[in-house]
Legacy VTK file of the C-alpha trace (Angstrom):
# vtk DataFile Version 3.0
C-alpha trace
ASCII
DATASET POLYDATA
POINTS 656 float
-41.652 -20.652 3.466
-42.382 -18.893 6.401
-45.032 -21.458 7.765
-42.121 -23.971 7.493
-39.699 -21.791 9.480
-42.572 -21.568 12.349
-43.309 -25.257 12.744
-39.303 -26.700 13.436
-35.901 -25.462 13.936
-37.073 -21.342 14.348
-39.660 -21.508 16.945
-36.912 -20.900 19.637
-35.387 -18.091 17.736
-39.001 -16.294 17.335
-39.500 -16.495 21.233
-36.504 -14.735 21.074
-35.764 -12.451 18.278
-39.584 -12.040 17.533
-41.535 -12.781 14.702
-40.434 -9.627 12.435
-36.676 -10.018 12.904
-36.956 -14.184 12.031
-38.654 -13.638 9.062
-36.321 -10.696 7.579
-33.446 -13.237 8.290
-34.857 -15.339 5.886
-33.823 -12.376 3.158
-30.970 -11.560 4.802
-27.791 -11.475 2.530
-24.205 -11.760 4.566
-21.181 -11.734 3.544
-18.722 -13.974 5.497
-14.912 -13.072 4.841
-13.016 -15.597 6.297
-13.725 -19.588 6.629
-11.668 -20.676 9.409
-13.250 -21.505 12.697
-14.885 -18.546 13.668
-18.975 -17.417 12.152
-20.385 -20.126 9.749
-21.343 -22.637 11.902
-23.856 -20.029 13.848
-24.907 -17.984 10.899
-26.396 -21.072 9.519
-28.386 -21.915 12.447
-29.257 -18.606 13.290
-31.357 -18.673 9.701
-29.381 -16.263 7.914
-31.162 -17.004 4.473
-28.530 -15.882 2.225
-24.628 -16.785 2.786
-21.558 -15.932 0.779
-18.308 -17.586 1.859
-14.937 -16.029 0.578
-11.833 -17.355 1.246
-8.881 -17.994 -0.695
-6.508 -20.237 1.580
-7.162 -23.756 1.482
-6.898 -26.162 4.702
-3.545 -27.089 6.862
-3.463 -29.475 8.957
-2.886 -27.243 12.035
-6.758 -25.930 10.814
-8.126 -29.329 12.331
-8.094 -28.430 15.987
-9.983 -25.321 16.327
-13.237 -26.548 14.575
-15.492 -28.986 13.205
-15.692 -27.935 9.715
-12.767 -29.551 8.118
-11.261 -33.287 8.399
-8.194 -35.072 7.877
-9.388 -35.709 4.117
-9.877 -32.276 3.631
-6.170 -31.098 3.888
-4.935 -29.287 0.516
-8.424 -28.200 -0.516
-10.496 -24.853 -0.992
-11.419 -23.509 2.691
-14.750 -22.189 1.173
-15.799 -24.458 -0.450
-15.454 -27.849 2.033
-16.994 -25.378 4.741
-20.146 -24.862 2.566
-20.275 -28.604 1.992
-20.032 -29.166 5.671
-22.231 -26.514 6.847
-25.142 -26.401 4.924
-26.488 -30.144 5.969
-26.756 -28.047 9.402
-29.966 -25.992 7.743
-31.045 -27.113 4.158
-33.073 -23.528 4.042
-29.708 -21.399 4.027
-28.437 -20.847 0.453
-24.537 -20.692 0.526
-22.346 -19.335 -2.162
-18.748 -20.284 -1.630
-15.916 -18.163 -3.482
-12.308 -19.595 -3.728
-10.518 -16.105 -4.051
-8.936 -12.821 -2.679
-11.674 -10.502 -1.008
-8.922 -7.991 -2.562
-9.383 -8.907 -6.542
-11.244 -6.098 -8.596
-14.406 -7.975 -9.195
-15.202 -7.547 -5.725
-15.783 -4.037 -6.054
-18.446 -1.622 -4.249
-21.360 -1.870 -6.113
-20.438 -5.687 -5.074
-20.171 -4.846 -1.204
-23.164 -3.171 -1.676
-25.455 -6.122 -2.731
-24.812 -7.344 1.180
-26.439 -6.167 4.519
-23.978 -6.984 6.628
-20.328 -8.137 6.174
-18.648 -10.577 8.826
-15.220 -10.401 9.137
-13.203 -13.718 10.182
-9.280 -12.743 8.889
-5.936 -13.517 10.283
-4.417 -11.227 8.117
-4.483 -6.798 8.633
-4.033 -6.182 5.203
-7.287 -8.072 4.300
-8.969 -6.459 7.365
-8.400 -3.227 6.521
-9.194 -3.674 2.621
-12.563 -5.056 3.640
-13.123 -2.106 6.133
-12.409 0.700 3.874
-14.631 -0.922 1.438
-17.573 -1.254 3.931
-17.273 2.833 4.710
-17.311 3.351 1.164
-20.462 1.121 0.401
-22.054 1.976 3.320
-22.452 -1.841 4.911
-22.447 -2.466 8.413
-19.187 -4.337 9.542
-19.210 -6.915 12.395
-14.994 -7.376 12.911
-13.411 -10.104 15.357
-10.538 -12.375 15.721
-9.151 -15.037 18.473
-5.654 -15.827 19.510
-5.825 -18.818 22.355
-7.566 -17.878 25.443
-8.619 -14.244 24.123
-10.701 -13.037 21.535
-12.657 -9.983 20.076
-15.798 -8.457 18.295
-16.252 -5.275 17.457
-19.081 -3.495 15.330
-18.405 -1.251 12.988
-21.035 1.192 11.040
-20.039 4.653 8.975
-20.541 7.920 10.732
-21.976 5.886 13.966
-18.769 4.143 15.121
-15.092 4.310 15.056
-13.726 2.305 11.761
-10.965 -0.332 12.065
-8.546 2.351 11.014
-9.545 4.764 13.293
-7.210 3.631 15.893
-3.677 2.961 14.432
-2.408 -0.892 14.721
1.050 -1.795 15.389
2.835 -2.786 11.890
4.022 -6.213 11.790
7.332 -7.629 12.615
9.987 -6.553 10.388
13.778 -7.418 10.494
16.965 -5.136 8.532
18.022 -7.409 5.930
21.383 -6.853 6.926
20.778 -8.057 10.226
19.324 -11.505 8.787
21.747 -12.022 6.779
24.999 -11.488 7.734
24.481 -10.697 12.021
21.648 -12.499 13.649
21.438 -12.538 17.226
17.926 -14.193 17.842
16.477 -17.667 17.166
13.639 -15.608 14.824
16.730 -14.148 12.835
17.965 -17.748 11.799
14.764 -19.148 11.395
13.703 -16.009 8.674
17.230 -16.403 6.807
16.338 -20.201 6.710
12.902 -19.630 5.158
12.475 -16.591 3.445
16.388 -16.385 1.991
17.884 -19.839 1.866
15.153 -22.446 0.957
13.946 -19.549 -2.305
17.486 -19.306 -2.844
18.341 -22.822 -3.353
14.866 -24.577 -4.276
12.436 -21.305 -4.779
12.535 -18.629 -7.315
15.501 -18.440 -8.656
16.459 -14.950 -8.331
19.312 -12.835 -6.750
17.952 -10.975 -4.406
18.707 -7.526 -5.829
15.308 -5.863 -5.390
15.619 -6.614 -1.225
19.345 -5.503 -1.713
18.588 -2.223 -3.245
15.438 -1.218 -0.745
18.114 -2.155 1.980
20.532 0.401 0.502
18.360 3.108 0.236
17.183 2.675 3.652
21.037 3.254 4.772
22.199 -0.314 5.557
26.043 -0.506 5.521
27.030 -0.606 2.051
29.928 -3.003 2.249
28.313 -5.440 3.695
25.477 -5.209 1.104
28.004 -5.283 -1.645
29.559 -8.782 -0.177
25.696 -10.203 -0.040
25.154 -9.102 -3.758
28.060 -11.212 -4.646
26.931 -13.901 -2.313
24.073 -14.354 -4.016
25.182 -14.371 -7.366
27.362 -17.591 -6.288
23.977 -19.440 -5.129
23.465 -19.946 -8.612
26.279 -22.205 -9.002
25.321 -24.362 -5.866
21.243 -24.267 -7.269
22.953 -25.480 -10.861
24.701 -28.636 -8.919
21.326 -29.411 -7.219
19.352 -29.384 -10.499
21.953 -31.594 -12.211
21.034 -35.232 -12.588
24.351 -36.523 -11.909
23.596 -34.667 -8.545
24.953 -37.087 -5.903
24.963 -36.576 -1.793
28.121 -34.615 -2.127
25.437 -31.865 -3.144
24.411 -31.206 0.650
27.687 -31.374 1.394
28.589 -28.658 -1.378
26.007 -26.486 0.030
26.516 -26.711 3.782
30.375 -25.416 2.621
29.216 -22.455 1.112
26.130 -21.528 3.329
28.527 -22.635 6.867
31.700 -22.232 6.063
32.594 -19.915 2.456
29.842 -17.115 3.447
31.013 -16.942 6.863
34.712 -16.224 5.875
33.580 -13.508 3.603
31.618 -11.717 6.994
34.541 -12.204 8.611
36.667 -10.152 6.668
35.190 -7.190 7.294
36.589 -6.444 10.705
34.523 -3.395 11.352
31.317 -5.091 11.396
32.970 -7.034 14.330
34.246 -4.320 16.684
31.124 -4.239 19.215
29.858 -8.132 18.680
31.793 -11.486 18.564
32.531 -13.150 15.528
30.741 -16.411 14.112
32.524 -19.802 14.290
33.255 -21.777 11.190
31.076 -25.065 10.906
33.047 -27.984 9.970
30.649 -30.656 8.137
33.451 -33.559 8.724
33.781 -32.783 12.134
30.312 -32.470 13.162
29.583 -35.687 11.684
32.138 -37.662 13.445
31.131 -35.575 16.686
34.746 -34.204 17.406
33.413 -30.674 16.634
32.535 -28.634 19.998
30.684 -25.183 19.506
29.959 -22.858 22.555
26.059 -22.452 24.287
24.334 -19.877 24.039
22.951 -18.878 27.262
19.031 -19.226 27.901
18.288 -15.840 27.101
19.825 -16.429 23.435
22.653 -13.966 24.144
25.962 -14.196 22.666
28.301 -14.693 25.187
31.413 -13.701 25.287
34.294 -16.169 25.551
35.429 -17.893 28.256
39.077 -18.579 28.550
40.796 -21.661 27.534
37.278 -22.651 25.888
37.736 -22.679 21.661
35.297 -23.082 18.793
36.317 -26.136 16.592
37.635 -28.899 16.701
38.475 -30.463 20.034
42.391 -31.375 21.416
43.089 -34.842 23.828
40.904 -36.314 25.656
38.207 -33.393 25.707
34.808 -34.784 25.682
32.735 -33.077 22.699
29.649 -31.125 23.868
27.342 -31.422 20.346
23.687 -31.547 22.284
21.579 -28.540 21.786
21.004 -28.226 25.627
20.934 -30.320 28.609
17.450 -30.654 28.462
14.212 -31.932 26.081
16.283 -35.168 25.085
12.957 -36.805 26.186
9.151 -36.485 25.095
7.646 -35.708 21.596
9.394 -36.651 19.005
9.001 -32.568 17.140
9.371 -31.210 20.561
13.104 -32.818 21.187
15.879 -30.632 21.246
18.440 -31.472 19.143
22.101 -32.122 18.977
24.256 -30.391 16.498
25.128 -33.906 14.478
21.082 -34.615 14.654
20.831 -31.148 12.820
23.339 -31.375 10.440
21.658 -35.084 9.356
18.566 -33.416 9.284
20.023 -30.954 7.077
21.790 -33.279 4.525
18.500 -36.159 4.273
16.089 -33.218 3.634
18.531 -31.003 1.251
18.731 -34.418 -0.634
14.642 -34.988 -0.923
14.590 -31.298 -2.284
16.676 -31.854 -4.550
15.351 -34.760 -5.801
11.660 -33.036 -6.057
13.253 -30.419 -7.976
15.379 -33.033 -10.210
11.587 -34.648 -10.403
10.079 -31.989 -12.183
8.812 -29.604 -9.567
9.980 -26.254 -10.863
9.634 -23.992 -7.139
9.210 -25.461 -4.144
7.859 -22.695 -1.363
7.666 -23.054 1.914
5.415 -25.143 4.037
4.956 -25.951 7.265
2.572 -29.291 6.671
5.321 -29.952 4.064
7.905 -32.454 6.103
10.824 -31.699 3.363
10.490 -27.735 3.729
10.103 -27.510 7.424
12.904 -30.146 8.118
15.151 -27.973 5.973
14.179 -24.764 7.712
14.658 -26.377 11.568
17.950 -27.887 10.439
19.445 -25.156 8.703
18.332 -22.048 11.220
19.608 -24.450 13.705
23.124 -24.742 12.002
23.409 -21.189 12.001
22.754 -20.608 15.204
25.052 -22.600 16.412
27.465 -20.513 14.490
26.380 -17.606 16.078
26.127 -18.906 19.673
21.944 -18.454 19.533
19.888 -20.593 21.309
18.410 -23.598 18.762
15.172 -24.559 18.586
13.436 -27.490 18.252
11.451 -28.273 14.960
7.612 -28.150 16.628
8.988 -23.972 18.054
10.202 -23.450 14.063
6.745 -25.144 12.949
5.543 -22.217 15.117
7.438 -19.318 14.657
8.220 -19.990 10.735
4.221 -20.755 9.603
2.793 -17.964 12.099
0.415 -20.317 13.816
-1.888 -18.321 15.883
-2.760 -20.666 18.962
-6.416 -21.167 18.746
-8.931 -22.722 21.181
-12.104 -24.315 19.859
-14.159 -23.294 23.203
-12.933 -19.382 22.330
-14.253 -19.706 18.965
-17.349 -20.998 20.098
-17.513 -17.972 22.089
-16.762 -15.572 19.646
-18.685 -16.988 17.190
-22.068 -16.326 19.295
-21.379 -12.714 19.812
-20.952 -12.135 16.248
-24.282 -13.147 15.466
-25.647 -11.074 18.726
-23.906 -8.059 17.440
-24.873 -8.735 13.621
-28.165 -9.056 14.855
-28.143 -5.124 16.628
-27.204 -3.739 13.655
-30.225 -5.328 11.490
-32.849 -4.363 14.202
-30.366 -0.818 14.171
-30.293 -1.182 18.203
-27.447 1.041 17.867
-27.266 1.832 21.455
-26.896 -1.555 22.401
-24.076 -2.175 19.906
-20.856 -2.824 22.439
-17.413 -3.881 21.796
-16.963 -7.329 23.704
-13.182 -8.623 24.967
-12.799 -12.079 25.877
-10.047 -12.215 28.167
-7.959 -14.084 30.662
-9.540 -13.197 33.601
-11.799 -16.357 35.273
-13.389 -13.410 37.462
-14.574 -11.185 34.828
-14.068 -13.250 31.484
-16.031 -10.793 29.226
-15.720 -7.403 29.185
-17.739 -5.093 27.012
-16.926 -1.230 26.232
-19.322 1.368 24.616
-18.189 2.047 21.359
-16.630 6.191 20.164
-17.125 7.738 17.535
-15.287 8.148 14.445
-11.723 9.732 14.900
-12.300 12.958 13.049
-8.446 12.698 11.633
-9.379 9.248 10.412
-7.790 8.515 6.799
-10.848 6.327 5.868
-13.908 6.618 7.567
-13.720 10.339 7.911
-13.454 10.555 3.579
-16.399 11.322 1.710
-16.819 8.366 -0.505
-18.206 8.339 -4.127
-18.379 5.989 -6.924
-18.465 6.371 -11.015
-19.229 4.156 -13.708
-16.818 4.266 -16.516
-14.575 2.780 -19.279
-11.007 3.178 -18.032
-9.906 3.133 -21.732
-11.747 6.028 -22.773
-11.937 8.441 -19.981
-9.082 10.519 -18.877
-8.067 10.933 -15.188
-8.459 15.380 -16.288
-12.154 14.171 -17.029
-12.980 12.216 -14.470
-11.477 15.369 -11.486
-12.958 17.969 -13.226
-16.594 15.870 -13.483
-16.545 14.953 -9.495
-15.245 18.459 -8.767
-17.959 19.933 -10.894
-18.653 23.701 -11.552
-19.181 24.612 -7.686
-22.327 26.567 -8.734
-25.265 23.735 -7.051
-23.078 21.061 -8.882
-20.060 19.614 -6.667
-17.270 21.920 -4.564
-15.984 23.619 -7.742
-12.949 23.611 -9.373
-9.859 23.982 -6.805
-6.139 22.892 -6.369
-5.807 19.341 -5.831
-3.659 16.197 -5.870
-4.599 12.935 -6.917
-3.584 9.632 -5.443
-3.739 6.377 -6.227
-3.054 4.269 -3.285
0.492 5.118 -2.131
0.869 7.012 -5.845
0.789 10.529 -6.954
-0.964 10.772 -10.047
-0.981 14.559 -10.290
-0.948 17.874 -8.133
-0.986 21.267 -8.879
2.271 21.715 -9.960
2.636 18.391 -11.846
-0.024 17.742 -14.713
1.769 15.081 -17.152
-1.096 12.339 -16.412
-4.159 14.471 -16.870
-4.364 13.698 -20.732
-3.708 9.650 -20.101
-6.658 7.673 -19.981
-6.992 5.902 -16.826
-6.151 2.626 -17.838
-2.964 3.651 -18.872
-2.115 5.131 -15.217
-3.649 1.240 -14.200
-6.805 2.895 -12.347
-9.013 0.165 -13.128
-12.033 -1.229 -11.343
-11.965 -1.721 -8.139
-9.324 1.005 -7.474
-9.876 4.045 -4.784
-8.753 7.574 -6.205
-8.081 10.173 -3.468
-8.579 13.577 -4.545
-7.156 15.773 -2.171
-7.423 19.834 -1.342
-4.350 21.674 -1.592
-5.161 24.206 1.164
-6.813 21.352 3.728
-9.857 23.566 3.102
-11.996 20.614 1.968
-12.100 17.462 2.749
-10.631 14.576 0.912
-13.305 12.680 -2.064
-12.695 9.197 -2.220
-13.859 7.716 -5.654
-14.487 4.429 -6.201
-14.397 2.637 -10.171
-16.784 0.945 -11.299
-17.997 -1.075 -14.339
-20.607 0.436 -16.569
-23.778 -1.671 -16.386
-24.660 -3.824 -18.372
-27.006 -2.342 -20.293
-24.836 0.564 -21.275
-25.354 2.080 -24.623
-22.302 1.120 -27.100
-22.394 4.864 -28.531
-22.831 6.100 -24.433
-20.972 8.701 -22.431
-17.846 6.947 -21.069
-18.125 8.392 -17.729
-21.385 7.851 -15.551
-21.332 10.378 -12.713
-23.069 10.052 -9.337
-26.020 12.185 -8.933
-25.630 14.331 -6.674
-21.907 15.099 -6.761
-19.936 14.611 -3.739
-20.023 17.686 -1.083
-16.870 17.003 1.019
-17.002 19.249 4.167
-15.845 22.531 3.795
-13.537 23.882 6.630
-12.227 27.342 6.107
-8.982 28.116 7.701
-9.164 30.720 10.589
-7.975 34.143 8.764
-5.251 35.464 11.244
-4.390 39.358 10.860
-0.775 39.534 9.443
1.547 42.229 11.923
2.807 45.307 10.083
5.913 44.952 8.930
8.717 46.223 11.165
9.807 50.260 9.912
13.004 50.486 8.968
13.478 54.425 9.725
15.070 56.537 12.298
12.888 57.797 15.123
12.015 61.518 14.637
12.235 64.163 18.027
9.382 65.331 19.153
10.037 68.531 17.750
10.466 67.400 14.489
7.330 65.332 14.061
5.192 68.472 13.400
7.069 69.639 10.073
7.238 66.029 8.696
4.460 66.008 5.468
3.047 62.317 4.664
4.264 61.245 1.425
2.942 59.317 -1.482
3.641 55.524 -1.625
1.593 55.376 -5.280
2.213 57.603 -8.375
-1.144 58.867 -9.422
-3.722 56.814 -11.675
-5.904 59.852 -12.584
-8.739 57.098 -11.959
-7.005 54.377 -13.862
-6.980 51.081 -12.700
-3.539 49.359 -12.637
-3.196 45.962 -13.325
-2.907 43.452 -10.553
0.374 41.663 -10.772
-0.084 39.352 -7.235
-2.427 37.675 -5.367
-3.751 39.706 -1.838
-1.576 36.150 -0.155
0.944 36.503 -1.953
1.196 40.198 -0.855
0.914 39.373 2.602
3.744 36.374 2.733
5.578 39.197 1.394
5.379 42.366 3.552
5.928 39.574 6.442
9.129 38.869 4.935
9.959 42.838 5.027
9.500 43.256 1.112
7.092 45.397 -0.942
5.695 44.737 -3.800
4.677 47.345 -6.264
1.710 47.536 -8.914
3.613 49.217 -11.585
6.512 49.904 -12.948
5.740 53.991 -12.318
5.645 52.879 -8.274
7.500 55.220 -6.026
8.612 54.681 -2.432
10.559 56.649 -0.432
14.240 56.438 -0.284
14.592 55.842 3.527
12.431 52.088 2.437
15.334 51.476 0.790
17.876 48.985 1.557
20.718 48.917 -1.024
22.962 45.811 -0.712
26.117 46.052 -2.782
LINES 1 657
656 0 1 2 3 4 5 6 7 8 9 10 11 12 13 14 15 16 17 18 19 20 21 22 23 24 25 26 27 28 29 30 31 32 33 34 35 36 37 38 39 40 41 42 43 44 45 46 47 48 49 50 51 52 53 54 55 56 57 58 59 60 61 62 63 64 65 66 67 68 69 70 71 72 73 74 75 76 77 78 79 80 81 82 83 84 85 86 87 88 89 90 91 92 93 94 95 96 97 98 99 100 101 102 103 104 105 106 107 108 109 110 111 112 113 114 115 116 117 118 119 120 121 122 123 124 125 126 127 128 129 130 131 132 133 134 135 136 137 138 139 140 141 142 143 144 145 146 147 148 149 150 151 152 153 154 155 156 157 158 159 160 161 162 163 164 165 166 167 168 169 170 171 172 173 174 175 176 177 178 179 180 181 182 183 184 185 186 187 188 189 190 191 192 193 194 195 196 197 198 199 200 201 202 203 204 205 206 207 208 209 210 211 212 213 214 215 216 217 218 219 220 221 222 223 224 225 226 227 228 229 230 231 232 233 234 235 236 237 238 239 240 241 242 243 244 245 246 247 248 249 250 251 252 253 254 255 256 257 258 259 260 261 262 263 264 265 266 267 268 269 270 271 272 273 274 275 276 277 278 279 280 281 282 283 284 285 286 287 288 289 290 291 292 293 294 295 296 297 298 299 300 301 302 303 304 305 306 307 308 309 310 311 312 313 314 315 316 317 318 319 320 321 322 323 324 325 326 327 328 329 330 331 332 333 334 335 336 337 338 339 340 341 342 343 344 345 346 347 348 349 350 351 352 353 354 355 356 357 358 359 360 361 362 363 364 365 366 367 368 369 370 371 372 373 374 375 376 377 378 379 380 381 382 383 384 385 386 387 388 389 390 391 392 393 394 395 396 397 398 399 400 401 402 403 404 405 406 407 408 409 410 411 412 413 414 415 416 417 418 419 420 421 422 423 424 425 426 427 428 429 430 431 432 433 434 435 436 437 438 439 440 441 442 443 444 445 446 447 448 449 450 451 452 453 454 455 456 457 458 459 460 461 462 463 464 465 466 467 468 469 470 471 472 473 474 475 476 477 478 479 480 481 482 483 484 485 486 487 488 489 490 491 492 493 494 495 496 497 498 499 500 501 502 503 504 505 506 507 508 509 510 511 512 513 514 515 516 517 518 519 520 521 522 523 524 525 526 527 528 529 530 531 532 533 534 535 536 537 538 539 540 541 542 543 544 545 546 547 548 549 550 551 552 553 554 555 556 557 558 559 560 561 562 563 564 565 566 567 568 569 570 571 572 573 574 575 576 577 578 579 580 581 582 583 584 585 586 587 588 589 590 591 592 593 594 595 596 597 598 599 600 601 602 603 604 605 606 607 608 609 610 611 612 613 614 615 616 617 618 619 620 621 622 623 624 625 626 627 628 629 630 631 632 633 634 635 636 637 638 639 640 641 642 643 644 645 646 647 648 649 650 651 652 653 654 655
C-alpha cells in the first residue's frame, strides 16, 4: 500500500509533509461534519485514508454555486451521500463512509467521537456547532472549526486544555422577534416576511394547529395580554378558512375568502384596540376588488421602511375623481431580472391569489403539510406575495421575491474562490494537530482587506469560567432501565477515601433540567430512563458550595459483550477528580454589644460572668453547625447548646 502511495499522486505531499506524516494519513480516521462546499474535496487529495461524511440536509438549488460537488440532477437528494459519490473518483485509496443524519441523534455518542482523530467541522448552523464541540472536549478529539459567509471566512483549531473551546467566547444568539410584534404591529420588511412564513403559510397549508404553545410562552414573557387574547381567537377562525381550502368544491373564491380575513377581518379586530395605537399609526384596510381593478391607492413607505406619518389631503383607499392610482411598489426596479422586479400592489395580490390556488390544490391532491421552501415556486410565491400585502398595509417598504428568497431561506452568500481558501487551511491546521505542532496552531481570518487578506492570531487558552471545556468530563456504561439516577451520583461521587471527591451536596442537571438538588430528592429512586437520560445524554453534577468543580457524565451503551446477569452500571476507572477550590475562610466581626458603656471607675468592680451553666465535664450535644453559628451571631443572635444555657439579662432584647 505504501509502495503505491510513493510511486503517483503522494510523491508531492512526501516532499512536503515527509515520509512519516504521509504514511500515518493513510490510517488516519476524520470525521467531516458538514457536506456543503467547504473540506471534502481537499481531505481526499490530501490522502486522508479514512473519511466519514455526516450530513443530514439534502441539496438546494442555491447549493450549486459555491462548489463542484453537486449538479443540477442532484437537487432533492442526501448531501452525504452524492458528495461521497462525487468525491471519491478524486482518490480511489480514500475509504468514505457517508451518513444521512443529525450529528445530534444518540447513536453518535462519545465512545463514537472517540473512534476519530480529528473532527472537521463544516456547519451553518450554532446549535450543531456547539453540540459537536462539547462532544469533542468530552472525548478528547482535536476539533478543526470554520465557516464562510461571501468574501470572509474562518478556521480555528480547537484542542481540550490547550486552546480556547467554541464556547469559550460567548456568540451572539440569533435573531428573534416578540410574537406580538409579528403579528399584530410589524414595522420592518423581516416582520412581514416571518408572519408570511412561519405563521400564515403553517396556518393555512402546514400543521394544522392554533398556535397556543407560541401564545402562552408570549404571555409569560409579559406581552400585552389583550392583544394576545384577540390572536388566540384569530387563530381559532383559521380553521374555518383551512376547512374551505381543503374542500373539493373549493373554487377561486377561496383566495379571495382568505385575503378577507388575513387583509381585511384581522385588521379590524387590531384596530379596535385603540391603545395599541396611541404612539404608532394605524394599518389601512386592503380592498381585494379595488386592488384588482387598480382604483385602490395605499401610501409609500419611505426608503428607510419607516412608517410615515400622514400627509394631509392624502387618504388610504379607494381613490375620488380623476386621481391617478399610485399601485407600483416604487419608482424603481420595473426593469431587469425577472425575481429581482419590484412589484406593484395588483402584481402582488395576483401573485397571491394564482399561488394560494396551486396550494390548495396540492393539499386537495393529497399532500397532507406543505412547509416552506424556498426552491419550492408555490411556497415562496405565497410568502413574497403575502408579506408584500401586508406591508403595504402597514406602510413598510416591499420587497421583491429574489430579497424574500433571501431573507426567508437564510441564504448565506457564499463564494466558491473563499471556499477554496478555507478549505486549504483546514487541512494545514488538521495537519498541526496530527504532527501536535501545537505552537504553530493559529487562528486564520479571511477578510476584506486586498492589502492584508489573511490574518492569523495566536490562539488563548481556555476561559477558566468556561461552561464546557473547563468541566471535567466522564463517561459510564449502563442500562438506563435498571440503574437509578441515586446510583449512578453516588458511584461517580464515590467514597472520597482514594475513590472519587466523596459524597457532597449537589444538583443534577440534565441539559436545561433539574433533576435533583439538595433540597429536592423525588427522582433519586427513578431509573434513568424514566427521567429520559438515555444514551447520548450529558448529566451535570454540580457542587453546592462552588467548592468543586462541575463532573460532566456522559451515557453510554454497555458493550457488547456484556454479561446478561452483569452489574448494570460500568464505572470509569479511575473516578473523576474535579478540581477542588476551597473558598477563602474570611474571619466573621464580633457581633456589635448591645450594653451601656461603664465609667472608668466602675470597670474595676465589674466580675466576668458565666455565658454557660456548668457541664461538670459533660459534653452537651451539638444542636448547629460551627456556619450556621456564625451566619447567626452576624445577624446579632445567639444560639445556645442547651436548654440549661444562661446569658445575662443586659443580652436581652425583649420585644413585646
Amino acid at each position: 500500500m505504501n509502495g503505491q502511495r510513493r510511486r503517483g499522486r503522494y510523491t508531492h505531499a512526501e516532499a512536503i509533509l515527509g515520509l512519516e506524516l504521509c504514511d500515518r494519513l493513510a490510517d488516519t480516521k476524520v470525521l467531516l461534519v458538514g457536506a456543503g462546499g467547504i473540506g471534502l474535496k481537499n481531505i481526499i487529495l490530501t490522502g486522508f485514508g479514512h473519511i466519514t461524511l455526516l450530513d443530514l440536509d439534502t441539496i438546494d438549488l442555491s447549493n450549486l454555486n459555491r462548489q463542484f460537488l453537486f449538479k443540477k440532477k442532484d437537487v432533492k437528494q442526501s448531501k452525504a451521500m452524492v458528495a461521497a459519490q462525487t468525491a471519491g473518483a478524486f482518490n480511489p485509496n480514500v475509504h468514505i463512509q457517508p451518513i444521512h443524519a443529525n450529528i445530534k441523534e444518540p447513536q453518535f455518542d462519545v465512545e463514537w467521537f472517540q473512534t476519530f482523530d480529528i473532527v472537521l467541522n463544516a456547519l451553518d448552523n450554532l446549535d450543531a456547532r456547539r453540540h459537536v464541540n462539547k462532544m469533542c472536549m468530552a472525548a478528547g478529539v482535536p476539533l478543526v472549526e470554520s465557516g464562510t459567509a461571501g468574501y470572509l471566512g474562518q478556521v480555528q483549531p480547537l484542542l481540550k486544555d490547550r486552546t480556547e473551546c467554541f464556547d469559550c467566547i460567548p456568540k451572539p444568539a440569533p435573531k428573534s422577534f416578540p410574537v406580538c410584534t409579528i403579528r399584530s404591529t410589524p414595522s420592518q420588511p423581516i416582520h412581514c416576511i416571518v408572519w408570511a412564513k412561519s405563521y400564515l403559510l403553517p396556518q393555512l397549508f402546514g400543521e394544522d394547529q392554533d398556535g397556543s404553545t407560541e401564545l402562552d410562552e408570549a404571555e409569560k414573557q409579559g406581552e400585552n395580554t389583550q392583544e394576545i387574547a384577540t390572536l388566540r381567537k384569530e387563530a381559532l377562525a383559521y380553521q374555518v378558512v383551512r376547512s374551505a381550502l381543503n374542500s373539493a368544491e373549493t373554487t377561486n373564491d377561496a383566495a379571495k375568502t382568505v385575503f378577507h380575513k388575513v387583509f381585511n377581518t384581522d385588521i379590524l379586530n387590531l384596530l379596535s384596540m385603540a391603545d395599541m395605537w396611541r404612539s404608532r399609526e394605524k394599518p389601512t384596510l386592503l380592498d381585494f376588488d379595488a386592488i384588482m381593478d387598480g382604483s385602490f391607492v395605499v401610501k409609500e413607505p419611505t426608503k428607510s421602511g419607516a412608517q410615515p406619518a400622514n400627509s394631509k389631503g392624502e387618504l388610504n383607499g379607494h381613490i375620488n375623481g380623476n386621481v391617478k392610482a399610485s399601485t407600483s411598489a416604487s419608482q424603481k426596479g420595473n426593469t431587469g431580472l425577472k425575481d429581482q422586479r419590484a412589484l406593484s400592489l395588483q402584481e402582488n395580490l395576483s401573485l397571491f391569489v394564482s399561488s394560494t390556488n396551486r396550494l390548495a390544490s396540492r393539499l386537495r391532491a393529497g399532500e397532507g403539510i406543505i412547509s416552506f421552501d424556498k426552491d419550492d415556486d408555490d411556497t415562496l410565491d405565497f410568502v413574497t406575495a403575502a408579506s408584500n400585502l401586508r406591508s403595504a398595509a402597514y406602510y413598510i417598504e416591499r420587497k421583491t421575491r429574489w430579497e424574500v428568497k433571501e431573507m426567508a431561506g437564510n441564504i448565506i452568500p457564499a463564494i466558491a474562490t473563499t471556499n477554496a481558501i478555507i478549505s486549504g487551511l483546514i487541512v494545514l491546521q488538521a495537519l498541526h494537530l496530527l504532527r501536535k505542532s501545537y505552537s504553530a496552531l493559529k487562528n486564520v481570518h479571511l477578510q476584506f482587506k486586498p492589502s492584508v487578506p489573511l490574518s492569523t492570531i495566536n490562539l488563548c487558552p481556555p476561559n477558566p469560567k468556561c461552561g464546557i471545556c473547563r468541566d471535567t468530563y466522564t463517561q459510564v456504561q449502563c442500562d438506563p432501565a435498571r440503574v437509578t439516577l441515586g446510583e449512578l451520583v453516588d458511584g461517580i461521587l464515590g467514597d472520597g477515601e482514594g475513590r472519587g471527591s466523596g459524597k457532597r451536596d449537589v444538583s443534577v442537571y440534565e441539559d436545561k433540567r433539574v433533576l435533583s438538588d439538595p433540597d429536592w430528592d423525588d427522582n433519586i429512586e427513578r431509573t434513568l430512563e424514566s427521567l429520559s437520560v438515555t444514551r447520548g445524554k450529558f448529566l451535570m453534577i454540580v457542587d453546592e458550595e462552588g467548592e468543586w468543580g462541575t463532573i460532566a457524565v456522559a451515557l453510554c451503551e454497555l458493550p457488547p459483550n456484556h454479561p446478561a446477569g452483569g452489574p448494570a452500571l460500568v464505572l470509569p476507572s479511575p473516578l473523576p477528580q474535579p478540581p477542588y477550590n476551597p473558598r477563602p475562610s474570611t474571619p466573621i466581626p464580633p457581633a456589635p454589644s448591645r450594653k451601656r458603656s461603664a465609667h472608668d471607675d466602675e470597670v474595676s468592680g465589674i466580675e466576668p460572668s458565666a455565658k454557660r451553666a456548668k457541664t461538670n465535664g459533660a459534653s452537651l450535644p451539638e444542636l448547629g453547625s460551627p456556619g450556621k453559628k456564625r451566619r447567626l451571631e452576624v445577624d446579632g443572635l445567639v444560639m445556645l447548646d442547651s436548654a440549661g444555657d444562661k446569658i445575662d439579662d443586659d443580652d436581652v432584647i425583649e420585644i413585646d
